[in-house]
TORPAMI-366886 format. One record per residue (C-alpha): chain; x, y, z; residue in one letter; residue number from 1. Coordinates in steps of 0.05 Angstrom, whole numbers, plus 5000, padded with zeros to 4 digits. Example, Ala and Ser with C-alpha at 12.3 -4.5 7.8 and 13.67 -1.06 7.14 Angstrom:
! residues 2
chaine/x/y/z/residu/num
A/5246/4910/5156/A/1
A/5273/4979/5143/S/2
! end
This chain:
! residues 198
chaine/x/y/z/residu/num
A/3682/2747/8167/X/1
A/3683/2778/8234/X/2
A/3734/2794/8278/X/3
A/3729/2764/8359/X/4
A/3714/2809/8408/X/5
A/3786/2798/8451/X/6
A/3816/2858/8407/X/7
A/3798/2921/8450/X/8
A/3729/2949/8419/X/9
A/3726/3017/8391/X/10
A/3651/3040/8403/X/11
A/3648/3124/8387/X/12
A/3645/3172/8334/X/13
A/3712/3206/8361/X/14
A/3757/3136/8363/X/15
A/3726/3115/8293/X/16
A/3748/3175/8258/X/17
A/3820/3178/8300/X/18
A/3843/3116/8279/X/19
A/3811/3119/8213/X/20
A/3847/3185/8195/X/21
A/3913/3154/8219/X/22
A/3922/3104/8166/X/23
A/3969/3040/8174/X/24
A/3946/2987/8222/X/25
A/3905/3039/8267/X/26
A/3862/3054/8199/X/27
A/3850/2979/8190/X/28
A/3829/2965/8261/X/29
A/3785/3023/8261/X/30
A/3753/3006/8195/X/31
A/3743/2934/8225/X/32
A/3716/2953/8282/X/33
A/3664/3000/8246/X/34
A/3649/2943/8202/X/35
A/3641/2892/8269/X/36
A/3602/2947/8299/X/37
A/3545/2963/8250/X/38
A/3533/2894/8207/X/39
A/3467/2888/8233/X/40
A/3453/2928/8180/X/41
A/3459/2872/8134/X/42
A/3394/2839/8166/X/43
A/3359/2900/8169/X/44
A/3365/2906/8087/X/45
A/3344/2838/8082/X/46
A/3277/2847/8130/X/47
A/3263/2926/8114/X/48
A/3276/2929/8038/X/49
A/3272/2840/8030/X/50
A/3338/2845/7995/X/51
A/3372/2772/7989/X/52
A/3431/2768/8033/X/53
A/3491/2783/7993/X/54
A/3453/2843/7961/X/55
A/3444/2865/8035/X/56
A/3525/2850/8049/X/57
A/3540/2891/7979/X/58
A/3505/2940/7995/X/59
A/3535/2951/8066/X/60
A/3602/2936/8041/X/61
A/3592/2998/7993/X/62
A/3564/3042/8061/X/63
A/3627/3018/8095/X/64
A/3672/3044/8038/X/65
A/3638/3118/8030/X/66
A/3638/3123/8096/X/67
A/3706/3113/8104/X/68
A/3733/3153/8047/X/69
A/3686/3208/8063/X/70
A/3724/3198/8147/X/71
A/3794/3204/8107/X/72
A/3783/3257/8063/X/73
A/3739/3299/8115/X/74
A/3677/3303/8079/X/75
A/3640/3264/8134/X/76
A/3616/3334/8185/X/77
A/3611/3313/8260/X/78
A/3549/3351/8258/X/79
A/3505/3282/8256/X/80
A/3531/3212/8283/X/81
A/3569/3161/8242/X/82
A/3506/3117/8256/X/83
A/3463/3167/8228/X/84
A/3503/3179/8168/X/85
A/3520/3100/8151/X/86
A/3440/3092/8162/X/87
A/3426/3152/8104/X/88
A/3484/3115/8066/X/89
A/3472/3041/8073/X/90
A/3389/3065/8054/X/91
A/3402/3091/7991/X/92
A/3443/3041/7963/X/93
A/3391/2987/7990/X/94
A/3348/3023/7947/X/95
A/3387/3031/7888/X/96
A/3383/2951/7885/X/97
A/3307/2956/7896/X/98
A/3309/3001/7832/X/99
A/3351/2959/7798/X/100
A/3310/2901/7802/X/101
A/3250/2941/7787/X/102
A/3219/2968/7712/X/103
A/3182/3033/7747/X/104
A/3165/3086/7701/X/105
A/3187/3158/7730/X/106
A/3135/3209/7733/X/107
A/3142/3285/7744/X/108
A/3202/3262/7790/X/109
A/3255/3319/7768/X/110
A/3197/3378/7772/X/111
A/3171/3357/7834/X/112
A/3247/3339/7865/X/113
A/3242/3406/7897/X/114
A/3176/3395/7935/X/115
A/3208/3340/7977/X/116
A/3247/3343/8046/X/117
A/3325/3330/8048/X/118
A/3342/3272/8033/X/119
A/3306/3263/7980/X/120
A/3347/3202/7949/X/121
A/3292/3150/7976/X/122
A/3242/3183/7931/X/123
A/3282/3196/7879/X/124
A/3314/3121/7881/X/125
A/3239/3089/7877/X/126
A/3214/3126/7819/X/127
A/3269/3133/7767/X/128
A/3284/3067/7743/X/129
A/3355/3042/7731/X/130
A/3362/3066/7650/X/131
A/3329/3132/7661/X/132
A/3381/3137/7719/X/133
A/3441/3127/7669/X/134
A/3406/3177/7612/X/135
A/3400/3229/7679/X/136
A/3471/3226/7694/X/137
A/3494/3233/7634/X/138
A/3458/3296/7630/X/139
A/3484/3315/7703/X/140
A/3558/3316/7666/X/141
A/3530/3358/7622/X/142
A/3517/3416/7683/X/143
A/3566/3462/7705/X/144
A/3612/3433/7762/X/145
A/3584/3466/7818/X/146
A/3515/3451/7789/X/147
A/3537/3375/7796/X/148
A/3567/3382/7858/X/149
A/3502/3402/7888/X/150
A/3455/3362/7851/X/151
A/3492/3304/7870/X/152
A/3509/3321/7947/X/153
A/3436/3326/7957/X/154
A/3405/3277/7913/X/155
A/3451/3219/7923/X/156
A/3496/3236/7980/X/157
A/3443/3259/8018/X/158
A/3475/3323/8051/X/159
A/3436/3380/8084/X/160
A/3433/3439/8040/X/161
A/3479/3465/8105/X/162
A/3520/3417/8096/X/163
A/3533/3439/8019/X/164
A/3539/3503/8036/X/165
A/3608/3488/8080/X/166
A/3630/3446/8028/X/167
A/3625/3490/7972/X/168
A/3642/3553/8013/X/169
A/3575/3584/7995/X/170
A/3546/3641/8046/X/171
A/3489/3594/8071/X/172
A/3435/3536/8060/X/173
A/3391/3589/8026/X/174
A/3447/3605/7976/X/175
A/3447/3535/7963/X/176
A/3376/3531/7954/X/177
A/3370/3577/7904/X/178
A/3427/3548/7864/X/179
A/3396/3475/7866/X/180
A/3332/3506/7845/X/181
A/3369/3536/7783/X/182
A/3414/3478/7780/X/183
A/3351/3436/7771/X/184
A/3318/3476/7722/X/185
A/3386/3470/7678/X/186
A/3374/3385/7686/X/187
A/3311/3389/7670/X/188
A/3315/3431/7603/X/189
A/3374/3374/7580/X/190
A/3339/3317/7603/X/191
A/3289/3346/7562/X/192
A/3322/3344/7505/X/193
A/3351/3282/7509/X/194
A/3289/3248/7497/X/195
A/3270/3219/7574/X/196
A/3197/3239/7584/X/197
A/3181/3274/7643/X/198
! end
């Protein structure tokens, strides 16, 4: 499964994402190498959230893959680390399967999303259980675009309301405040009326 270490090691944010971005056999080495470089994330789902192994491998196997796609089509912001950023990544999905293998009933989750510091995916993962999920993004689809784009990037993507703001060429992380705030509203009046209680 893993490569020996006799191929010359690529160990920073600026070689990951230069090979990455160049496709052919420099993408492949790079996205090897960032594999190689960070499985010890696999344990840590199996000790931190007691996943069983090959959840723990799934779930850093999907990490892997955002991370990469979000490298290649320049979503990823040098702003925080590649470690950083897997971490937030390879978390959420860890908790996803958590969910999934959990009947918890959501609460006042969507009113009180707001409340709640950025990320707020862990929170949002451990009380909305894994049909409610579906029903709420269903109604997500149901939002204007930019509405989704938002509720998404912050909820399950994790970005920084700064980080929004770049990517949806809005003035600042205020702007995007406010529109999550209305944006959230919006979800809640159509998960309303699709029957989930809140």
């Amino acid at each position: 499964m893993f490569f020996k270490k006799k191929r010359q090691s690529i160990d920073n944010d600026a070689d990951w994402i230069q090979s990455i971005r160049s496709g052919g056999v420099r993408r492949r080495r790079g996205i090897n190498s960032l594999f190689d470089h960070f499985s010890y994330l696999v344990k840590v789902g199996i000790k931190k959230y007691r996943l069983r192994e090959d959840e723990s491998l799934s779930a850093y196997n999907q990490s892997i893959i955002v991370v990469v796609d979000n490298i290649i089509s320049e979503k990823f912001r040098v702003d925080s680390s590649i470690k950083t950023y897997l971490n937030q990544i390879f978390s959420r999905h860890c908790v996803n399967i958590v969910r999934a293998n959990t009947t918890q009933k959501a609460g006042n989750w969507l009113v009180d999303l707001d409340r709640f510091p950025e990320p707020a995916q862990d929170l949002f993962n451990e009380i909305v259980s894994r049909e409610e999920w579906q029903i709420v993004i269903k109604c997500i689809d149901q939002l204007k675009k930019q509405c989704q784009k938002i509720l998404l990037g912050a909820v399950y993507e994790g970005y920084s309301s700064e980080e929004l703001a770049v990517q949806l060429n809005l003035k600042n992380a205020a702007t995007v405040n406010v529109l999550k705030n209305r944006c959230r509203k919006s979800l809640m009046k159509i998960v309303a009326n699709s029957g989930l209680k809140l």
